[in-house]
N, C-alpha and C positions, 0 to 999 in steps of 0.2 A: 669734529662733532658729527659731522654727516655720515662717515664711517661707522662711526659707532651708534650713531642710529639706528644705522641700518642693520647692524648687531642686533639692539634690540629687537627689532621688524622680527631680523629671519629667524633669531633663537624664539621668540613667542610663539612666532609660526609653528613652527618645528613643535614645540611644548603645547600647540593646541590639536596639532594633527594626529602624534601618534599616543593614542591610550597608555597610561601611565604602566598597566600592565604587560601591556606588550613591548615597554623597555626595560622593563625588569624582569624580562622573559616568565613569567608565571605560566605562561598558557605553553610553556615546553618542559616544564617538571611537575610530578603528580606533590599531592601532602603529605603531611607525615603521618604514619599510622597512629590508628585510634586506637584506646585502651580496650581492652575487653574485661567487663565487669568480673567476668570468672577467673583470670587470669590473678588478680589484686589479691586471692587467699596464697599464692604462690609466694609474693612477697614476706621476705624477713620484717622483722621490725626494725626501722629507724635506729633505733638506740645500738644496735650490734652495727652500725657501720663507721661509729668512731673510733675503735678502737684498729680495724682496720685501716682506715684512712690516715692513723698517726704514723702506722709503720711505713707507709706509704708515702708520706710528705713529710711526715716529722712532725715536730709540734711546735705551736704558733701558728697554725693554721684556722681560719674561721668562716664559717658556712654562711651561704647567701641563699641559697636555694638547694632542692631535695622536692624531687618527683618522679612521681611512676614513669616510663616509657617503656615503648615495645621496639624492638631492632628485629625484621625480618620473621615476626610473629612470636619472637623471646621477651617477657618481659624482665625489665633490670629497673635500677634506681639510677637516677642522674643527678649527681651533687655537682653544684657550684660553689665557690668559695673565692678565698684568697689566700695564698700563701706565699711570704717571703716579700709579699705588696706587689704580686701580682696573680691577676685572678686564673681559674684551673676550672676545667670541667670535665667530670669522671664520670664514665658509665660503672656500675660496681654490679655482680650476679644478685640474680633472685632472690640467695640466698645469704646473701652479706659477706661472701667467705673470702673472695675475688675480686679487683678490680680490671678490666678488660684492657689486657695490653694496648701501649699505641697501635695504630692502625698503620701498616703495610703498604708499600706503595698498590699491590698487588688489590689487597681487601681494598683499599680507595679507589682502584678504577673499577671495583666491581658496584662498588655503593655507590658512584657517580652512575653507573650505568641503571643502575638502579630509580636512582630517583626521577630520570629521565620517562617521557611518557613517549615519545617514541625511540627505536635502536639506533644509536647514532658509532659512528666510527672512533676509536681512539686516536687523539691526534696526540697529546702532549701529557706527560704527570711532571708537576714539580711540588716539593716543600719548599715553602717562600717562608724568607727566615729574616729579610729585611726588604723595604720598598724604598721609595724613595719619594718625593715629597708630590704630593698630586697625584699617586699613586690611586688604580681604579680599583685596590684594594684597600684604602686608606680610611684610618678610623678604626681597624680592625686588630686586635690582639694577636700576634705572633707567636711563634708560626701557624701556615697556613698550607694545605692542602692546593695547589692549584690543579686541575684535572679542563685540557681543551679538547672539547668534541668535535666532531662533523657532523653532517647529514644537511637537509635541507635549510637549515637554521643554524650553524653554529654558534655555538655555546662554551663558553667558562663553568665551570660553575668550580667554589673554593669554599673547600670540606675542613669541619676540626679535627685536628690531628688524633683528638682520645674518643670522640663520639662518631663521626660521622656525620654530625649534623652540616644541613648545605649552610651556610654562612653567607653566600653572595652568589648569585646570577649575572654572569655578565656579557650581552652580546652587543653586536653590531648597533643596534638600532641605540643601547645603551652608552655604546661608546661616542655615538654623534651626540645623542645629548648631553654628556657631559663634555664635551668640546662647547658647545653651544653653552653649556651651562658656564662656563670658562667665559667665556666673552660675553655673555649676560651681563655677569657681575662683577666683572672683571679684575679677578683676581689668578693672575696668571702661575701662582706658585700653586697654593696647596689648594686651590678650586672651592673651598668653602667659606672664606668668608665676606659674607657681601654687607659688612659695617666700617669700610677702610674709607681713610680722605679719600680715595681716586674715583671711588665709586661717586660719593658722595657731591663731588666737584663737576662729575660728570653726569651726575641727574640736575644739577642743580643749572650747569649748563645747557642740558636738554631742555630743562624746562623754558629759559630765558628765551631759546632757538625758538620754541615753539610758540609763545605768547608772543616773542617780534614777528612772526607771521602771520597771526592775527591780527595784530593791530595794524602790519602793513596793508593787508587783506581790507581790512575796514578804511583804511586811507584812501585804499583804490579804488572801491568799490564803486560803482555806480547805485548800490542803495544807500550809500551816505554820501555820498556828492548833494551839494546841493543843486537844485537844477535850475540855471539859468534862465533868468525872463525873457522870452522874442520879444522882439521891438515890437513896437505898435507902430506900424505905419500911417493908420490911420490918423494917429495925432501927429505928424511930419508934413 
């Protein structure tokens, strides 16, 4: 219990010192671009991009979302959906006619570099097609873009294979936390769930640890002692 105590101590620690942004690296990638009002008359209508999307995925397919975006100052439509029971997300042209090839290892290290707010060096490109369990890309629909930077900060960052969009930040500062976040809550497989007996057994014994030292605290104390009469000599 003492061990794990002090888990808790130095993971809070940890979770209270460095800003929640700065392990999600935010303050080393810019936003996503914004719409420009005049760009929206370029758009096709909605209605011409099913007939598309059937020859494209086949039919059985069904829509979750459908929104404007711009890539690189182009705007397109971005459909979500699901098909086949697992979900897909499409960039499609302007003009409905297109859907925009998967992305290149090539075009993904230039879109990584891209979203980057300062020039960092390329260190590594992978499509990541399975993880394994506790995985710091976990939680995450497959495949995935991995792309590892340098510069004074390195960086992860894991791009979607049909969009480009960043999907996860992942740096150093990131990876201690969830290590810590591991022994937080102590679940040592897949890092997320902190409703297991072990946890449970083990707050419940933190707690016990800590009210027997209060109450030994108060045994010992000299403000609950009671305090001893001096003799009176005078009556001897």
């Amino acid at each position: 219990m003492a061990l794990q105590i002090i888990a808790w101590m130095a993971s809070g620690l940890y979770f209270s010192l460095v800003p929640i942004s700065e392990v999600r690296g935010e303050h080393l990638t810019r936003e996503a671009d914004t719409l420009n009002a005049a760009q929206l008359g370029a758009l096709a209508s909605p209605g011409v991009l099913g007939a598309l999307l059937d020859s494209h995925l086949g039919e059985g397919w069904s829509l979750n979302g459908l929104k404007p975006v711009t890539l690189d100052g182009e705007i397109m439509w971005r459909v979500e959906g699901e098909s086949s029971g697992k979900a897909f997300a499409r960039l499609v042209t302007a003009d409905g006619k297109q859907v925009v090839p998967e992305w290149s290892a090539e075009q993904v290290a230039r879109r990584a570099s891209n979203w980057l707010l300062e020039p960092a060096e390329l260190i590594a490109i992978k499509l990541v097609d399975h993880v394994a369990a506790g995985s710091e890309i976990r939680g995450r629909d497959l495949p995935v873009w991995r792309v590892d930077l340098g510069g004074q900060e390195p960086v992860t960052l894991y791009l979607h294979p049909w969009t480009g969009d960043m999907l996860a930040r992942r740096t150093n500062r990131w990876r201690i936390f969830d290590f810590l976040w591991m022994l937080h809550i102590m679940d040592f497989d897949t890092r997320d769930d902190f409703n297991h007996p072990l946890l449970q057994f083990a707050a419940a014994m933190g707690l016990l640890v800590a009210l027997s030292g209060v109450v030994f605290w108060a045994m010992t104390s000299r403000l609950f002692r009671r305090k001893k009469k001096a003799p009176d000599l005078l009556l001897r």
